[in-house]
DOFISE-702851 format. One line per field, with one value per residue (C-alpha): residue number from 1; residue in three letters; z, y, x. Coordinates in Angstrom, 2 decimals. Last residue first. Example, Ala and Ser with C-alpha at 12.3 -4.5 7.8 and 13.67 -1.06 7.14 Angstrom:
2
nr c(2 / 1)
rest c(ser / ala)
up c(7.14 / 7.80)
north c(-1.06 / -4.50)
east c(13.67 / 12.30)
This chain:
342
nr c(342 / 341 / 340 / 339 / 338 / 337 / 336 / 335 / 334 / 333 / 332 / 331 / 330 / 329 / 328 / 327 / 326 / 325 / 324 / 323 / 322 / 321 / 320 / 319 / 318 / 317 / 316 / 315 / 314 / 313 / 312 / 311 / 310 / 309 / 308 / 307 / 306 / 305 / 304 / 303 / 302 / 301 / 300 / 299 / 298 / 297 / 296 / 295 / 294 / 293 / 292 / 291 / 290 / 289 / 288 / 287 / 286 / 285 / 284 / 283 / 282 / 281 / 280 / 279 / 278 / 277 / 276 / 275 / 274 / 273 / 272 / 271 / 270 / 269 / 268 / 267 / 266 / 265 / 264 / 263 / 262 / 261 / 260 / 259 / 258 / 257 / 256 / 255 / 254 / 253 / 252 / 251 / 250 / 249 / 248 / 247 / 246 / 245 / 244 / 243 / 242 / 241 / 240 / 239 / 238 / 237 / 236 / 235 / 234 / 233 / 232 / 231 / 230 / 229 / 228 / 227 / 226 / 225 / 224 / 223 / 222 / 221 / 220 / 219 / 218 / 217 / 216 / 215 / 214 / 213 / 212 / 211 / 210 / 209 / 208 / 207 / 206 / 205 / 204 / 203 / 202 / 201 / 200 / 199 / 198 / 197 / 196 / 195 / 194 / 193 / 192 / 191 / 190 / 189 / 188 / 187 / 186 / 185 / 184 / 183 / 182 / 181 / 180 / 179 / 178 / 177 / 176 / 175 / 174 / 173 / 172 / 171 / 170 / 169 / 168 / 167 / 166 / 165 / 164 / 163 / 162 / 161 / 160 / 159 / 158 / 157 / 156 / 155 / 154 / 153 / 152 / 151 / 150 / 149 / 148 / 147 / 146 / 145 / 144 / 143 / 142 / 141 / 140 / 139 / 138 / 137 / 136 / 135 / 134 / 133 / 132 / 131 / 130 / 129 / 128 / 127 / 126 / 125 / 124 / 123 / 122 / 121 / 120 / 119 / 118 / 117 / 116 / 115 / 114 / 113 / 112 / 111 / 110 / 109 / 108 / 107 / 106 / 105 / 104 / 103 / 102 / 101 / 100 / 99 / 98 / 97 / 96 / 95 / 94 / 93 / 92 / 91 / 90 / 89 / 88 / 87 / 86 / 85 / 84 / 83 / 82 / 81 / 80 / 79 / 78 / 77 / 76 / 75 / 74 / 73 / 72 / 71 / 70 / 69 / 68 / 67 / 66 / 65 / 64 / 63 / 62 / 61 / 60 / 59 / 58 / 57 / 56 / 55 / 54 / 53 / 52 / 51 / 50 / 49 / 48 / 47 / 46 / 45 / 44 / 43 / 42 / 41 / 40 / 39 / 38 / 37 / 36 / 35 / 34 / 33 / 32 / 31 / 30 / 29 / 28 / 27 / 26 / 25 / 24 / 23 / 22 / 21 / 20 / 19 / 18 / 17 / 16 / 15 / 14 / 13 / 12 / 11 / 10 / 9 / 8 / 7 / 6 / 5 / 4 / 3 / 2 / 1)
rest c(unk / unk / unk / unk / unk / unk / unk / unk / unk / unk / unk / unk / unk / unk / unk / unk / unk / unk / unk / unk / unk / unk / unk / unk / unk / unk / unk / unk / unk / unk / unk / unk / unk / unk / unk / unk / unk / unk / unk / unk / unk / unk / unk / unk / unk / unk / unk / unk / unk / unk / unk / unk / unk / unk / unk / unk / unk / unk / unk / unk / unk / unk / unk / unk / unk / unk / unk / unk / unk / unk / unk / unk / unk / unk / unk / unk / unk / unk / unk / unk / unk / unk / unk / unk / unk / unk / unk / unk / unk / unk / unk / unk / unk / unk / unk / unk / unk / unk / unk / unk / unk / unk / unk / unk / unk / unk / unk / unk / unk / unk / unk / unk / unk / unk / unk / unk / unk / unk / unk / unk / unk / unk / unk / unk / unk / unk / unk / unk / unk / unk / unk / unk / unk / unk / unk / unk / unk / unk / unk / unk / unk / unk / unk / unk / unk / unk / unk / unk / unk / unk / unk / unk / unk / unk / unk / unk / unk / unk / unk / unk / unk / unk / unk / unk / unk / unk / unk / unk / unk / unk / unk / unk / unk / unk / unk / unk / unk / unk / unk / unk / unk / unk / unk / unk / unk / unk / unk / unk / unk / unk / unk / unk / unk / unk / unk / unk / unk / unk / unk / unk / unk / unk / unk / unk / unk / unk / unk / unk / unk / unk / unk / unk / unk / unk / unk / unk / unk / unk / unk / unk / unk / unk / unk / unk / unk / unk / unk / unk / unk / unk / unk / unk / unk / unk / unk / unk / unk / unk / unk / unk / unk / unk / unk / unk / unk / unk / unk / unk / unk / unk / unk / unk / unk / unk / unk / unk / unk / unk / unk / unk / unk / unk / unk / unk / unk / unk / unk / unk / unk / unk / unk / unk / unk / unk / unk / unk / unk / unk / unk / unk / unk / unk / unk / unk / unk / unk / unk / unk / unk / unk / unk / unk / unk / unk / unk / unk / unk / unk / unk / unk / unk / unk / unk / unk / unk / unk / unk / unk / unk / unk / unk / unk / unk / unk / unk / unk / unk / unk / unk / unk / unk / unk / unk / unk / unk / unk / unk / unk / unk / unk / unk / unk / unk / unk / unk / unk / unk / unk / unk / unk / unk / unk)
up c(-17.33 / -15.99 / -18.11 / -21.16 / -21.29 / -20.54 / -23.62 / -26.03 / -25.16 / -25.64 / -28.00 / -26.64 / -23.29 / -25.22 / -26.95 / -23.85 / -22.42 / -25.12 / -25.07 / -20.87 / -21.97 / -24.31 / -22.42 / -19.67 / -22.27 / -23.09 / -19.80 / -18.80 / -17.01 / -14.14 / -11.59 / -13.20 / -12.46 / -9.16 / -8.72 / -10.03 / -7.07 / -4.62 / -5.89 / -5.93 / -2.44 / -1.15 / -3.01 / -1.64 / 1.50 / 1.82 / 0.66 / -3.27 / -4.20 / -3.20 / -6.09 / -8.30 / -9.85 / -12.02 / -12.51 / -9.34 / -6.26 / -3.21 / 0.42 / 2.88 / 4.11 / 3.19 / 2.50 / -1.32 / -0.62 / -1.77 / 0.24 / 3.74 / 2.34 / 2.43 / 5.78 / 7.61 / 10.61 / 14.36 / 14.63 / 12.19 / 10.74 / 7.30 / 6.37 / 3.37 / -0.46 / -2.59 / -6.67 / -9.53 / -12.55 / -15.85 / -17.45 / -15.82 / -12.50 / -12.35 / -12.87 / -10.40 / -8.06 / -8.42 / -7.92 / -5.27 / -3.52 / -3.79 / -2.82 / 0.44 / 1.64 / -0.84 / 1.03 / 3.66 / 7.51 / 9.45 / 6.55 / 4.51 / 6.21 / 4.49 / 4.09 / 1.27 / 0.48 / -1.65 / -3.77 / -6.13 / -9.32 / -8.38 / -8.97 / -12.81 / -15.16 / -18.25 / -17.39 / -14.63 / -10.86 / -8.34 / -4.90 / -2.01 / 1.46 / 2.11 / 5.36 / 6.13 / 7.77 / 9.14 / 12.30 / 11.56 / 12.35 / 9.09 / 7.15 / 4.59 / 2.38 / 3.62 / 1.78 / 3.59 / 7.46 / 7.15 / 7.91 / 4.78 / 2.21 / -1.24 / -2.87 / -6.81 / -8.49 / -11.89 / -12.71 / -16.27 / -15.54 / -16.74 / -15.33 / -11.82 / -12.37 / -12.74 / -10.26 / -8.33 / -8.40 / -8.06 / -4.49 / -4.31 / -4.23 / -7.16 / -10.08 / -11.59 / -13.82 / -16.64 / -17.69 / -20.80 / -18.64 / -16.20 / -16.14 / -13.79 / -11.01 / -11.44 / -9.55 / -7.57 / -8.59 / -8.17 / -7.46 / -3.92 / -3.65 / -6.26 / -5.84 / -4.65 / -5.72 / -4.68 / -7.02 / -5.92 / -7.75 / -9.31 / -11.90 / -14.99 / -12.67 / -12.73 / -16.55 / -16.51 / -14.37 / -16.97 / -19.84 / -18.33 / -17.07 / -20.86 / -22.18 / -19.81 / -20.93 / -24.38 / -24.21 / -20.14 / -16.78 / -16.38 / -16.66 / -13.79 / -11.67 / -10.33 / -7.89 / -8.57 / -6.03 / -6.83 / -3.79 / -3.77 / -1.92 / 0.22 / 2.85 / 5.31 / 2.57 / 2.30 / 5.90 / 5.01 / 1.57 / 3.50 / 5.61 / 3.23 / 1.27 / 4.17 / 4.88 / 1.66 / 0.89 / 4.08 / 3.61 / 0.28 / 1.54 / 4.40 / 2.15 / -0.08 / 3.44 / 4.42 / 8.13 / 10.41 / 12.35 / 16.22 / 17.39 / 20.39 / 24.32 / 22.24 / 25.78 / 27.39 / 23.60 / 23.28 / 26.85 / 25.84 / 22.40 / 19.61 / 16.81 / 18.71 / 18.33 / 14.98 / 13.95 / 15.69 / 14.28 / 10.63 / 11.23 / 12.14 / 9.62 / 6.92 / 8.22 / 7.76 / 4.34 / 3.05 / 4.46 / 1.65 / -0.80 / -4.14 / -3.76 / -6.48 / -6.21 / -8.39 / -7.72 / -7.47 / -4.23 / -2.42 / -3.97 / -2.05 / 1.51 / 0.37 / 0.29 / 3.68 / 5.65 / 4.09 / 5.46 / 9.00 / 9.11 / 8.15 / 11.13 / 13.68 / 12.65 / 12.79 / 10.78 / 11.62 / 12.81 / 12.89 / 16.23 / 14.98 / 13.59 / 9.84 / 7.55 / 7.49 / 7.71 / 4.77 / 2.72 / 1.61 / -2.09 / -3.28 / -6.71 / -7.64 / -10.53 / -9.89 / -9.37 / -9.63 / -5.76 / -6.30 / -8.01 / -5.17 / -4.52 / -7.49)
north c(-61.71 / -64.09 / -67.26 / -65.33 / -63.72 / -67.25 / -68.33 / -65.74 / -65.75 / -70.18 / -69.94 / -67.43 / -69.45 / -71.60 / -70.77 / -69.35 / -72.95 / -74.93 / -71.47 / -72.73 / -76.58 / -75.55 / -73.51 / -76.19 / -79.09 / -76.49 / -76.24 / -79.59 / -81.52 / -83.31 / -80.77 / -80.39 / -84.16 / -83.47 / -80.70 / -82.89 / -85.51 / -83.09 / -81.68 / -84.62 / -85.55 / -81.66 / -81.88 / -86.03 / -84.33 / -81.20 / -83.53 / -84.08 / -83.43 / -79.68 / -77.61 / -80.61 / -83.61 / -86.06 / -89.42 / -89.58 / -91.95 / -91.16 / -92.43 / -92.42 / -89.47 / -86.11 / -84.61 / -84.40 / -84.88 / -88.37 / -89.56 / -88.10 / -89.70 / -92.96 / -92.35 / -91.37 / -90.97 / -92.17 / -96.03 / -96.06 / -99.87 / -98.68 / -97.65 / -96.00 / -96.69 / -94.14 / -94.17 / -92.13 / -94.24 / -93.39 / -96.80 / -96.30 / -96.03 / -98.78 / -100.93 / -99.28 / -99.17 / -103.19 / -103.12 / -101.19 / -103.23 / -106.49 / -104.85 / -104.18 / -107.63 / -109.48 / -112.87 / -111.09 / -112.32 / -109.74 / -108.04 / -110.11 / -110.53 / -110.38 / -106.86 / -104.57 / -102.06 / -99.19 / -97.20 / -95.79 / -96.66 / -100.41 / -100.73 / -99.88 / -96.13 / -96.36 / -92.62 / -91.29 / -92.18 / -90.02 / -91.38 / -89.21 / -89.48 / -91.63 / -92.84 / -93.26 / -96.25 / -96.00 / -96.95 / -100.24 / -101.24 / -99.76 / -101.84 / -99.68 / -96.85 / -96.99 / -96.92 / -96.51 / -96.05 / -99.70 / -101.95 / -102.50 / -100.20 / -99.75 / -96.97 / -96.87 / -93.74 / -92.37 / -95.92 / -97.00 / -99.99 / -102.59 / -100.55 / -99.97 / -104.17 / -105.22 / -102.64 / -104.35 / -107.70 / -106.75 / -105.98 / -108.82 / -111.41 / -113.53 / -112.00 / -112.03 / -108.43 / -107.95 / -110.81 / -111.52 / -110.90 / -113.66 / -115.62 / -112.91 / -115.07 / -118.32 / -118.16 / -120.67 / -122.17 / -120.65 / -122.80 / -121.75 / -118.42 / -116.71 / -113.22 / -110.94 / -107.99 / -106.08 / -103.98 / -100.98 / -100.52 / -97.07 / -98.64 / -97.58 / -98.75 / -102.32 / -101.91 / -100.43 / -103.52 / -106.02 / -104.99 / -104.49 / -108.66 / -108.95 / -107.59 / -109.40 / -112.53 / -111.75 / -111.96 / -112.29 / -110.98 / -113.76 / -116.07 / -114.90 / -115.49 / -113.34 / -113.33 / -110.06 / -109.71 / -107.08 / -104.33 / -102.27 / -98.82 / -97.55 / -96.18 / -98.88 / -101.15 / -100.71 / -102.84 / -105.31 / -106.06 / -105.88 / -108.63 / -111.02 / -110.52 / -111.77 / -114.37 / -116.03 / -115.72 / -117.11 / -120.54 / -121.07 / -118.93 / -121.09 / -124.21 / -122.78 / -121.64 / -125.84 / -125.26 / -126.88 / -129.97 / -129.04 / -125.75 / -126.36 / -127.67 / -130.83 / -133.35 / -131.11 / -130.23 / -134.36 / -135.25 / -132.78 / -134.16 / -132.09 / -131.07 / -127.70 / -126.78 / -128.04 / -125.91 / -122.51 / -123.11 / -123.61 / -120.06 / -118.03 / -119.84 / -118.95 / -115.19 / -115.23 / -116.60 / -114.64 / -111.56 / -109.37 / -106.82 / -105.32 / -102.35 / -100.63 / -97.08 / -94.84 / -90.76 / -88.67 / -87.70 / -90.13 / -92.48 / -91.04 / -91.06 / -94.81 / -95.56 / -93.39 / -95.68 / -98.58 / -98.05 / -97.26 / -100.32 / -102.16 / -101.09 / -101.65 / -105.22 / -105.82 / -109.38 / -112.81 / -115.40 / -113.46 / -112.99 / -109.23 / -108.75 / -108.91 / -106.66 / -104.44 / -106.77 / -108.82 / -105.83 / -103.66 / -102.69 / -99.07 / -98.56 / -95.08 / -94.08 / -89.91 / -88.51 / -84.81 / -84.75 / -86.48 / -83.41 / -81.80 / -84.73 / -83.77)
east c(58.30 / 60.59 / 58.96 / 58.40 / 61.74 / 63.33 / 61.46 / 62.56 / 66.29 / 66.35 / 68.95 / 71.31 / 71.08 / 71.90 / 74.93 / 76.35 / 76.11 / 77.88 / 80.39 / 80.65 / 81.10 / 83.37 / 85.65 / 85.93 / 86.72 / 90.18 / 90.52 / 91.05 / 88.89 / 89.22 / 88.37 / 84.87 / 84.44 / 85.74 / 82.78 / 79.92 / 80.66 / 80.55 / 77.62 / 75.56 / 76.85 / 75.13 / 72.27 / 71.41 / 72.56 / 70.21 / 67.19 / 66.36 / 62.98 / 61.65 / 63.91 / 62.91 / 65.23 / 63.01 / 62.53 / 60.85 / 60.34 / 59.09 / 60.01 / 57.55 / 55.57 / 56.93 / 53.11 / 51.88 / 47.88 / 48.55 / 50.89 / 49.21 / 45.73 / 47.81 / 49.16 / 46.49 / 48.36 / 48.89 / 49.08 / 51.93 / 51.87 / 50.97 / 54.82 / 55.99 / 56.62 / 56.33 / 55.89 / 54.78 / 53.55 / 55.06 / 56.57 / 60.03 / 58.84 / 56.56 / 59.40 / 61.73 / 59.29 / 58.56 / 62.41 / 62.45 / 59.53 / 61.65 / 64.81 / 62.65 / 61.50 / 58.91 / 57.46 / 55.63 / 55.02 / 57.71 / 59.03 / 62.03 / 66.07 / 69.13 / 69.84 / 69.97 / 72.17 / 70.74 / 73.06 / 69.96 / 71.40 / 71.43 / 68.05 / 68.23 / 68.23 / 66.03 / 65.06 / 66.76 / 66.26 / 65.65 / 64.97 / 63.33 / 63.24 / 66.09 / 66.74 / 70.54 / 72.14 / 75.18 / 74.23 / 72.89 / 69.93 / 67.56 / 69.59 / 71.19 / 70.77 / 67.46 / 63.76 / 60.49 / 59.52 / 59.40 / 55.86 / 54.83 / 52.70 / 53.35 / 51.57 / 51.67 / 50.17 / 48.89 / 47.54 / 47.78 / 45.01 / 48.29 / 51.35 / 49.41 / 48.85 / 52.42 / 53.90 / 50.91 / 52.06 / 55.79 / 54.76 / 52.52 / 54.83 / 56.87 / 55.61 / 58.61 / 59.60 / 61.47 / 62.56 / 59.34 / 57.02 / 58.37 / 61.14 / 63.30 / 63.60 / 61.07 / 57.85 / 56.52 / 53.94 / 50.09 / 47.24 / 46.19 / 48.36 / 45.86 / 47.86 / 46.04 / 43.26 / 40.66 / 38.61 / 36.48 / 33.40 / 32.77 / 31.14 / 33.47 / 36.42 / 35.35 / 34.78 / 38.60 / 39.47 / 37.71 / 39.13 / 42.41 / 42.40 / 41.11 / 44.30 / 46.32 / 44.96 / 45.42 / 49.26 / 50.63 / 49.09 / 46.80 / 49.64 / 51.63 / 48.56 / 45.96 / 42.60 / 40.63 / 37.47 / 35.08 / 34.13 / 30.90 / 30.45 / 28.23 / 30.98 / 29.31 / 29.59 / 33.16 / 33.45 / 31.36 / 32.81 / 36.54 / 35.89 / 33.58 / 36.98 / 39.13 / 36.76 / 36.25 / 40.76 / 41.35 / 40.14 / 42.55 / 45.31 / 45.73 / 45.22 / 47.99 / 50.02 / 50.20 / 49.65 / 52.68 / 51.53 / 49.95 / 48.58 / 50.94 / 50.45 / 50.94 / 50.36 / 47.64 / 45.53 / 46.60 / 44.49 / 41.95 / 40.91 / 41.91 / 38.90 / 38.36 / 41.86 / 42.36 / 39.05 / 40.55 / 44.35 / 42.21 / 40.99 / 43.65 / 45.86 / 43.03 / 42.82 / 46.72 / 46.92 / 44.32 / 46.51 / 47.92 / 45.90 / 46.62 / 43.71 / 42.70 / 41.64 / 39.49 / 39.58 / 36.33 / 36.51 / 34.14 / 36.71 / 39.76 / 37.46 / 36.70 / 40.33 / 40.97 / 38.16 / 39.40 / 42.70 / 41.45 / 39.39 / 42.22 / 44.26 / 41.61 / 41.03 / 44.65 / 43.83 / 44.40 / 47.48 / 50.65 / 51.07 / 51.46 / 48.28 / 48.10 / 47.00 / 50.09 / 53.23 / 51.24 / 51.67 / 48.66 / 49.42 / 47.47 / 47.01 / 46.01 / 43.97 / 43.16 / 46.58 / 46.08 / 47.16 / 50.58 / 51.78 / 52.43 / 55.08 / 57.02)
């Protein structure tokens, strides 16, 4: 359940590109970030280790390449382009960005006195004995108290191939999966992916239809297309994952024991990570388990309507054994539900 968020003491935390970035897309919301490292080093002031799976080298290195073109551009063809000129190549992006976006966030987490370590990934480091000695080093990371960054290493990785990785499971094709990757690697207690949605929808957050969901169950070995989500075309503002991505990176982390919500770190009012994990209704949350404070009223009340035709459909014969398959038991289990109502 969400109370239960509290005990978590590894959590993973993935900033989305949506998040970091400001909204003409070229730097960092300075004010944001400063907010979210203020809550991460609140959490490890507490006692708890987080790892952050963070966006926005590409954006810092558009910011700053725009700046240098700029300056190198001689007036007459700043007049005549009245643009930033030729498209940026994102690998370079990522390539300058990646220095100043972690000089960024050491200065800020110094003023908490606390040391940051720089993780850059690909696919491979993930796999066979790389992987183990990618857990080596986070759990020696953790050992120090040192807060560990990571991203993908956009400079030199390909492009991933659809379900080629880890053996199908899972690409890592963004950072979203990157860090359902990574929580299942450091056996994090918590996954919190942050874009800039209220969380999951049945639908397109535009249409009318569309119903937010504040809580997804989803059984043990159970798949994406459990939940009933419709997706829509279009990704987050400057990320490469969109929501099926982050469902599916829930869905994996899910199934191999680390609690999951995904919620929005746009809100300008909030704490929203310290909201998720002191148990508070922020985001959407995914369990494999129904609780009395999980499902919403109409989650309950389409559960039960479906339950109730299936009862319908039986005969009566397959409704007197399911009520003796209950009799028996409750005859069974006397002792215990003495010991829990005494």
């Amino acid at each position: 359940t969400r109370k239960e968020l509290k005990e978590s003491s590894v959590v993973v935390v993935k900033l989305g590109s949506a998040v970091i970035t400001r909204e003409d897309e070229c730097g960092v919301a300075l004010g944001r970030l400063a907010s979210i490292v203020e809550q991460v080093a609140e959490l490890q002031q507490k006692g708890k280790q987080v790892v952050l799976v963070t966006s926005g080298a590409v954006a810092f290195g558009k910011q700053v390449l725009n700046q240098q073109n700029r300056l190198s551009q001689s007036v007459r063809q700043a007049i005549n382009s009245g643009k930033d000129g030729e498209p940026l190549d994102p690998r370079a992006c990522a390539a300058v960005g990646q220095c100043g976006l972690m000089s960024l966030y050491e200065a800020m987490f110094a003023q908490y006195g606390f040391e940051t370590a720089q993780v850059l990934l690909t696919k491979r480091d993930l796999m066979g004995s790389q992987g183990e000695n990618f857990q080596s080093t986070m759990f020696e990371l953790m050992k120090m108290n040192i807060i560990p960054i990571l991203n993908g290493n956009d400079v030199v990785a390909s492009p991933a191939e659809t379900g080629a990785d880890l053996e199908g499971v899972l690409s890592v094709k963004d950072n979203d999966s990157l860090a359902a990757i990574v929580a299942h690697h450091i056996s994090a207690d918590l996954l919190i992916l942050l874009s800039d949605v209220r969380g999951v929808y049945t639908a397109p957050p535009t249409r009318a239809d569309s119903r937010f969901l504040d809580i997804c169950y989803l059984p043990p070995q159970s798949s994406p297309e459990n939940i009933g989500v419709e997706y829509g075309a279009s990704m987050s503002r400057v990320g490469r994952g969109g929501m099926e991505s982050k469902v599916n990176s829930a869905v994996f982390a899910l199934h191999r024991g680390v609690a999951v919500v995904i919620a929005d770190g746009t809100a300008n009012t909030g704490n929203v990570i310290l909201d998720v994990v002191n148990g508070k209704r922020v985001g959407t949350f995914f369990t494999p388990e129904l609780s009395a404070d999980g499902l919403d009223v109409t989650a309950q009340a389409k559960r039960a309507r479906v339950g109730s035709r299936k009862l319908q459909a039986l005969s009566a014969d397959q409704r007197c054994e399911i009520i003796n398959k209950l009799a028996d038991l409750l005859e069974a289990r006397t002792a215990n539900i003495a010991v829990e109502n005494a």
